[in-house]
C-alpha positions as CSV (number, residue, x, y, z in Angstrom):
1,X,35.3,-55.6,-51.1
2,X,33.2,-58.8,-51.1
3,X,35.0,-61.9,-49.9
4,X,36.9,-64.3,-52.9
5,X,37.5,-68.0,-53.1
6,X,40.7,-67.3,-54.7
7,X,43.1,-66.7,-51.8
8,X,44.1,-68.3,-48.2
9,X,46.4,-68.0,-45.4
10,X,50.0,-67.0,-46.2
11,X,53.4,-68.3,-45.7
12,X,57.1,-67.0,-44.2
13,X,59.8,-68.3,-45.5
14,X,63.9,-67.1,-45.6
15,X,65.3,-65.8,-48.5
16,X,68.1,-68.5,-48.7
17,X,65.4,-71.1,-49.3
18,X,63.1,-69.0,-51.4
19,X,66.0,-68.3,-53.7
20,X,66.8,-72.0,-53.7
21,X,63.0,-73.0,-54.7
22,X,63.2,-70.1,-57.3
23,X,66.2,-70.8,-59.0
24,X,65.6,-74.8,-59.0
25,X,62.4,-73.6,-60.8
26,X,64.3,-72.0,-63.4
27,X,66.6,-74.9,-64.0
28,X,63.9,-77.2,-64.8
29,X,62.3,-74.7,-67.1
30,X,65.5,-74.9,-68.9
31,X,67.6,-71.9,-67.8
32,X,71.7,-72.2,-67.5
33,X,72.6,-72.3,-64.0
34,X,73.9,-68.3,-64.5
35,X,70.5,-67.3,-65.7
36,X,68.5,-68.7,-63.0
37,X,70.7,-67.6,-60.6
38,X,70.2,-64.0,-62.2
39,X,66.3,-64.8,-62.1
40,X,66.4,-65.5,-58.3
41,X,68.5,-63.0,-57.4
42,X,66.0,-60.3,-59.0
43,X,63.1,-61.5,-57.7
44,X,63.9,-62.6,-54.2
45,X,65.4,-59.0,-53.3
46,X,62.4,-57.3,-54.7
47,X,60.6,-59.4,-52.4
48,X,62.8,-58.6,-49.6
49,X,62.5,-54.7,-50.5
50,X,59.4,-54.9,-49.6
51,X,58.7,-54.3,-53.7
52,X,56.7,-57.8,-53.8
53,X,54.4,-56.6,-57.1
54,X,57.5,-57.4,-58.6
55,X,59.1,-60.6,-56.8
56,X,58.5,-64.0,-56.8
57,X,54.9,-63.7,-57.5
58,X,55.2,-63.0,-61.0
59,X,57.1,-66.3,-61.5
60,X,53.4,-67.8,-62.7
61,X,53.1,-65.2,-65.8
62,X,56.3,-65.7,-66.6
63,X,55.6,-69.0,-67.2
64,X,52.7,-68.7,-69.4
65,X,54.6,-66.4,-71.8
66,X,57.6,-69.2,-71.7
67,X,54.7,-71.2,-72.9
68,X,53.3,-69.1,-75.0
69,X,56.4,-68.9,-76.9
70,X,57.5,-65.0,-75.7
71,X,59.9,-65.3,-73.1
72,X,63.2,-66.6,-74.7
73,X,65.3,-68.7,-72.2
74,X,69.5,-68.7,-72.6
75,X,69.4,-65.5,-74.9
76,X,71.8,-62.4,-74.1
77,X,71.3,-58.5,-74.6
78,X,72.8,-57.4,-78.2
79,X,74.7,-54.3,-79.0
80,X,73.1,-53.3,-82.0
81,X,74.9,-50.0,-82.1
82,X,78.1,-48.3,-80.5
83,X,77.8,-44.3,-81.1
84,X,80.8,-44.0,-78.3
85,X,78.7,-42.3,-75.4
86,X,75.4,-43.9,-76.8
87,X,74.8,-47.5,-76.7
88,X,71.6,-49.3,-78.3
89,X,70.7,-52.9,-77.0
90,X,68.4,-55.3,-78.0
91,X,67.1,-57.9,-75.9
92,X,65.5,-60.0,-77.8
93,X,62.7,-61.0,-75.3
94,X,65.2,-62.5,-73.3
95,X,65.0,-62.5,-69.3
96,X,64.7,-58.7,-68.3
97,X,67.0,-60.4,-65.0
98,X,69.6,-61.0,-67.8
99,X,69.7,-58.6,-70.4
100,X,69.1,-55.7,-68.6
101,X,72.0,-56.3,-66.2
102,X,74.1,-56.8,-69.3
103,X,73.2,-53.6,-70.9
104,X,73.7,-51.9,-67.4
105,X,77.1,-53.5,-67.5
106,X,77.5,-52.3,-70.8
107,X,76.7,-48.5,-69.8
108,X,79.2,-48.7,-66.7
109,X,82.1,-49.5,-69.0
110,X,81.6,-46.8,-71.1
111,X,80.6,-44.4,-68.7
112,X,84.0,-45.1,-66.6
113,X,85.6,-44.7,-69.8
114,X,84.0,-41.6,-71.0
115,X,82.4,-39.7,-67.7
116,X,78.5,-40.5,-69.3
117,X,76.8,-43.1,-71.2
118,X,73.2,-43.1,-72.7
119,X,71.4,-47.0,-72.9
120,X,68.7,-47.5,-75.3
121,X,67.5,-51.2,-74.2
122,X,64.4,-52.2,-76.3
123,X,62.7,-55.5,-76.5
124,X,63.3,-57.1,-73.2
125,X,61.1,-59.2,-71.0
126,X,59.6,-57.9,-68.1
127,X,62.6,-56.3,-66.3
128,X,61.3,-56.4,-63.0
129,X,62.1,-53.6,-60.3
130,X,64.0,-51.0,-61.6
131,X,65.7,-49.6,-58.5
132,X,67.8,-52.9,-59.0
133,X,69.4,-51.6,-61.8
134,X,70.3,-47.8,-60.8
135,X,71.6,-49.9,-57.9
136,X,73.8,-51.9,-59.7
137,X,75.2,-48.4,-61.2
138,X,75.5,-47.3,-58.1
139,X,77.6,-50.3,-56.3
140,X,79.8,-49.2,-59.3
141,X,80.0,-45.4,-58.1
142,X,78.0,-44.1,-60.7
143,X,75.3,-41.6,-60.7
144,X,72.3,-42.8,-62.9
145,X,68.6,-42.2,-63.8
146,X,66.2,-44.6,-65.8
147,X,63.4,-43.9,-67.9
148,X,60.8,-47.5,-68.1
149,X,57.8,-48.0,-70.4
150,X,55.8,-51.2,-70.7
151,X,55.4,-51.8,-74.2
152,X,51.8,-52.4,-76.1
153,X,50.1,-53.5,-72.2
154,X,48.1,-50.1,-71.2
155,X,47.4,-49.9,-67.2
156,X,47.2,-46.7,-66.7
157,X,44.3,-44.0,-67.8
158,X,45.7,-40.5,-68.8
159,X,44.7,-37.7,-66.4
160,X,41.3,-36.7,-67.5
161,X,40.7,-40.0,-69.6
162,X,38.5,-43.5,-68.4
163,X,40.2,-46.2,-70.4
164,X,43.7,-47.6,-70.0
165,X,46.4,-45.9,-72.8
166,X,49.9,-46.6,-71.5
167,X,51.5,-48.7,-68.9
168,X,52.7,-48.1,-65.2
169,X,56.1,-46.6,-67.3
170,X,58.4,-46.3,-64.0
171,X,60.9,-43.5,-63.4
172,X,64.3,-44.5,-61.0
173,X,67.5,-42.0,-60.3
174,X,70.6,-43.2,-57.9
175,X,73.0,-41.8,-56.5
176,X,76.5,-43.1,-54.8
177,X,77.5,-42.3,-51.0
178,X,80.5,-42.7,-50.0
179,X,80.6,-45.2,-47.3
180,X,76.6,-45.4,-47.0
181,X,74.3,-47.0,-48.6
182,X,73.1,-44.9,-52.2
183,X,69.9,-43.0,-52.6
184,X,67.3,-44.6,-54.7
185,X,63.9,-43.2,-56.1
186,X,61.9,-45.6,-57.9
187,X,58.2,-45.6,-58.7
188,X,55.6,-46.6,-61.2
189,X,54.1,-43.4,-62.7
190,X,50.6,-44.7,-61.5
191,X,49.1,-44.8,-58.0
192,X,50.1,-48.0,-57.6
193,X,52.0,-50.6,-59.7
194,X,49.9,-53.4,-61.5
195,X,51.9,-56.3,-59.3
196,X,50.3,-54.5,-55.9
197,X,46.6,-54.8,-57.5
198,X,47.8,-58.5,-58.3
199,X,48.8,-58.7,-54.5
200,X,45.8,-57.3,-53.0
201,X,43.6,-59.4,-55.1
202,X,45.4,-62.7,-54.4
203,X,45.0,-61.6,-50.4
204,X,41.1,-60.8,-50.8
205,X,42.1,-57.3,-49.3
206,X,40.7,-53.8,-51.2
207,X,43.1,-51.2,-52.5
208,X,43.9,-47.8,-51.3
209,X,41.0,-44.8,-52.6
210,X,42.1,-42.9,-55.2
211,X,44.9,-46.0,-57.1
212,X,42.0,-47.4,-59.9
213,X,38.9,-46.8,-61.3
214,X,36.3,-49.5,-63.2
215,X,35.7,-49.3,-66.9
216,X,33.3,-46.8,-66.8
217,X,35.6,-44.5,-64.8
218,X,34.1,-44.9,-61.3
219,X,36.6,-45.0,-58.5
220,X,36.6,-47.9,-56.8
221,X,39.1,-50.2,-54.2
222,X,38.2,-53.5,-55.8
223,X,41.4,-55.1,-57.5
224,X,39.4,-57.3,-59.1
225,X,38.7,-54.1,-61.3
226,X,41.9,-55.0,-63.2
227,X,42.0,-58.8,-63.1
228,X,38.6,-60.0,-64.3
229,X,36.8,-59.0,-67.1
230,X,36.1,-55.6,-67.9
231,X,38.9,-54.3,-66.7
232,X,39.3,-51.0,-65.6
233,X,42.3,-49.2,-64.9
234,X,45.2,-47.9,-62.8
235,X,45.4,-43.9,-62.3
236,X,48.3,-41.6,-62.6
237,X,50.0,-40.5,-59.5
238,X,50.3,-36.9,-58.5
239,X,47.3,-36.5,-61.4
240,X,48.9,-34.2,-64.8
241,X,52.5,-34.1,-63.2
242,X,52.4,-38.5,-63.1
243,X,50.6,-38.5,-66.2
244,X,53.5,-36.0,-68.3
245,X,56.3,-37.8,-66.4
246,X,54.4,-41.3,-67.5
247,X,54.4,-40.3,-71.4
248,X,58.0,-38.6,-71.2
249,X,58.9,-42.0,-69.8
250,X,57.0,-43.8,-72.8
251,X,58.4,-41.9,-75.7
252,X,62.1,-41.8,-74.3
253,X,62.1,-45.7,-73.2
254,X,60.0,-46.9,-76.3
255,X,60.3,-44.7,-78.6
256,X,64.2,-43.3,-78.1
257,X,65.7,-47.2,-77.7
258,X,64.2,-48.1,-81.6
259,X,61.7,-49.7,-79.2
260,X,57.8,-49.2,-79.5
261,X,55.0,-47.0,-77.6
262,X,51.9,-48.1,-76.4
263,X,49.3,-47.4,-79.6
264,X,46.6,-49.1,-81.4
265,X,49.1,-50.9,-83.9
266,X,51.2,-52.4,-81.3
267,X,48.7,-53.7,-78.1
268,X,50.1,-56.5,-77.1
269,X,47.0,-59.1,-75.7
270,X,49.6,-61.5,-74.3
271,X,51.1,-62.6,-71.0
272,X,54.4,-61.1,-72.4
273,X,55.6,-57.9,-70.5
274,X,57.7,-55.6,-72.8
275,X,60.2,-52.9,-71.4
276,X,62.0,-50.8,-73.0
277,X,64.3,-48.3,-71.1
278,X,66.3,-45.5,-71.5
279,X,69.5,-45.3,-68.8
280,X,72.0,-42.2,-68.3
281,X,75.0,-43.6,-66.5
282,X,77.6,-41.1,-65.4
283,X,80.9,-40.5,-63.7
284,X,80.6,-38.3,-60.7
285,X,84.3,-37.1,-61.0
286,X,83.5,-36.2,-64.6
287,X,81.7,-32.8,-62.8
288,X,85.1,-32.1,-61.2
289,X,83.1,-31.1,-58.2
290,X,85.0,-31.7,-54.8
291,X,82.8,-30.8,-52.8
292,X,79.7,-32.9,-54.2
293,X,79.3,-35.3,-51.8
294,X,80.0,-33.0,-49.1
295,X,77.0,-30.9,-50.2
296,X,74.8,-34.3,-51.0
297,X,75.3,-35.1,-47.2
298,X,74.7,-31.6,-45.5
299,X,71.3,-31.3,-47.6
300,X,70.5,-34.8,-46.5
301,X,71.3,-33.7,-43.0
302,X,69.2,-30.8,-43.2
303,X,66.1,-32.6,-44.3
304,X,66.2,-35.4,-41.9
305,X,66.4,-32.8,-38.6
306,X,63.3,-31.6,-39.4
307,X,60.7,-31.6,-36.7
308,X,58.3,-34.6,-36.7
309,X,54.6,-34.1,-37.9
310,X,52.6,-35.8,-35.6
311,X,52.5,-39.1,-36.3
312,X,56.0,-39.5,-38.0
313,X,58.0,-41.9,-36.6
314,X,61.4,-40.3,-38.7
315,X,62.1,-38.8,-42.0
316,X,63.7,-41.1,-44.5
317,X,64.9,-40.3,-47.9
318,X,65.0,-42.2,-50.6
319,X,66.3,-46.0,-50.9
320,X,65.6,-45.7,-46.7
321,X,62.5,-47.5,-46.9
322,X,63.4,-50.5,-48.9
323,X,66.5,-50.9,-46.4
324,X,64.8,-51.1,-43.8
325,X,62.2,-53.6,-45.1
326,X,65.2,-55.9,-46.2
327,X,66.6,-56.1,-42.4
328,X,63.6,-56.7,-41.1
329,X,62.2,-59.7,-44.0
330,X,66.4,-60.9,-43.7
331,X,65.5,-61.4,-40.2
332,X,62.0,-62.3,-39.8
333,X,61.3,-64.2,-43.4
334,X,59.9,-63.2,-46.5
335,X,55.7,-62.9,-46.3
336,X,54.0,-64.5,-49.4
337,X,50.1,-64.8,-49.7
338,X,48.4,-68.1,-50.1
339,X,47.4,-68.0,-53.3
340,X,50.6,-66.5,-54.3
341,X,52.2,-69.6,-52.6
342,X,50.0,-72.4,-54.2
343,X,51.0,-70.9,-57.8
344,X,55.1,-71.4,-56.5
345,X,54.3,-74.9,-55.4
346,X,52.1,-75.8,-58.7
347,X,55.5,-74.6,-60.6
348,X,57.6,-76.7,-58.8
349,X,55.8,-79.7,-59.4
350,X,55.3,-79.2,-63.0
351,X,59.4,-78.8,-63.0
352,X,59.9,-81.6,-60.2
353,X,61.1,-79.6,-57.8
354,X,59.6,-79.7,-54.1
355,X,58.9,-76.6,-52.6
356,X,60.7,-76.0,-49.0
357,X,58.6,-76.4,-45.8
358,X,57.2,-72.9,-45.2
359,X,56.1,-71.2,-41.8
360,X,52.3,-70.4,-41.8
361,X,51.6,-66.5,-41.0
């Protein structure tokens, strides 16, 4: 990749102050003290799960669709119908951070109450990394998977196609331990999710082979494929298995919530990001199996005593890797890019808010 003008050394800085900056940001936007707090939360742990396409960094489109009239500040998630076991919400292009926490909350009532609960959410801002929410069912002892699209912004090329069709539509399942921390799976449906191209481009540094092609369909590693005009676009992971599991996850988030899919009547050309998802919440002890967690553990076992390949330092399973990333940026700081960094600072001063000392990289 050819050197850019657009990025520069990067910063460390502790989650405590980040979440401070990020939250004073929020306030002078206009958020309620709860909201922004919600906001910061979100962001600031996806940054400290290592998930960083999806923390703080996105605070400067956010702010262009708050000024493009999209994102609605101080608006909750409404229950636009109660079938018992099936709950619709809209969230009425409130904060994803809020309304999608609501409607989780929502789900874990119910599902306490009735052993399962299906969540249509439609029409919510951005939403941000999904594992937060499975986790959130989780901390509640619940078992839970979650189907994400991204509604009317197409990312992603369909296996076998050149042009951009759907978005990054992620897929996320949890599931409790007793005493341990849960199991999470949670990925974008393409080789990569949108935010790491965003990364990678605001570092100068080239992508991974095989994660995006240009807009005539030639593989490349350039991010600036799919930030600067014509845009290319993202591939599918695992090629037609990521690309059926990417339209399942379209038509049951957008299509199943009352939602929208991605289509030529409903491309959104904004700096909006629309999710709609589709969340099963349900009570292990509905199963009346004693022995579940018994057999979760022995399996886990069993797979993590396999012998090493060369080169493996262990075998994790899932949620493992983004625990691990937390103790280490909890103890060592939380990385941002340069240019990532500026944009922060540029926001607080357009809110009056000075941004903390940072530690150069």
């Amino acid at each position: 990749m050819n050197d850019t003008a657009h990025f520069s050394a990067g910063i460390s800085i502790s989650a405590v102050e980040l979440h401070a900056f990020i939250s004073a940001i929020w306030r002078g936007a206009g958020s309620e003290e709860l909201e922004a707090t919600l906001v910061a939360d979100h962001l600031v742990q996806a940054n400290l799960s290592g998930h960083d396409s999806h923390g703080v960094g996105m605070i400067p489109r956010y702010l262009r669709s708050l000024a493009d009239g999209e994102l609605k500040l101080n608006r909750h998630a409404t229950l636009v119908r109660d079938a018992g076991a099936v709950l619709t919400v809209d969230g009425g292009l409130a904060f994803g951070q809020v309304v999608a926490k609501e409607a989780m909350d929502m789900g874990i009532s119910r599902a306490k109450k009735l052993g399962l609960c299906a969540v249509g959410l439609r029409n919510a801002h951005h939403i941000g990394r999904i594992g937060h929410w499975a986790e959130q069912c989780a901390a509640a002892g619940l078992v839970s998977f979650h189907f994400v699209n991204v509604a009317g912004d197409p990312l992603v090329a369909p296996f076998g196609g050149i042009d951009a069709r759907f978005g990054t539509n992620p897929f996320c399942a949890a599931y409790p331990r007793r005493g341990k921390p849960p199991l999470v799976l949670d990925f974008a449906t393409s080789r990569v999710a949108f935010g790491k191209t965003r990364v990678a481009y605001n570092k100068g540094v080239p992508l991974p082979e095989g994660c995006v092609i240009d807009h005539l369909g030639r593989p490349t590693t350039d991010p600036r494929v799919m930030h600067e005009s014509p845009r290319g676009s993202l591939l599918t992971l695992g090629e037609f298995k990521g690309y059926g599991l990417a339209a399942i996850c379209e038509i049951f988030a957008g299509a199943l919530s009352g939602g929208f899919t991605t289509h030529a009547d409903t491309i959104v050309r904004s700096n909006a990001i629309i999710n709609c998802m589709l969340s099963v919440i349900i009570d292990p002890a509905a199963f009346d199996a004693p022995d579940a967690d018994v057999e979760a553990e022995a399996f886990l076992a069993w797979v993590k005593a396999s012998p090493l390949q060369q080169g493996a330092d262990e075998i994790q399973v899932p949620g493992e890797p983004e625990l691990a990333r937390r103790r280490e940026r909890v103890a060592a700081g939380i990385p941002i890019d340069g240019t990532t960094w500026a944009q922060l600072e540029e926001a607080g001063r357009q809110f009056g808010v000075v941004a903390p000392a940072a530690q150069a990289e």
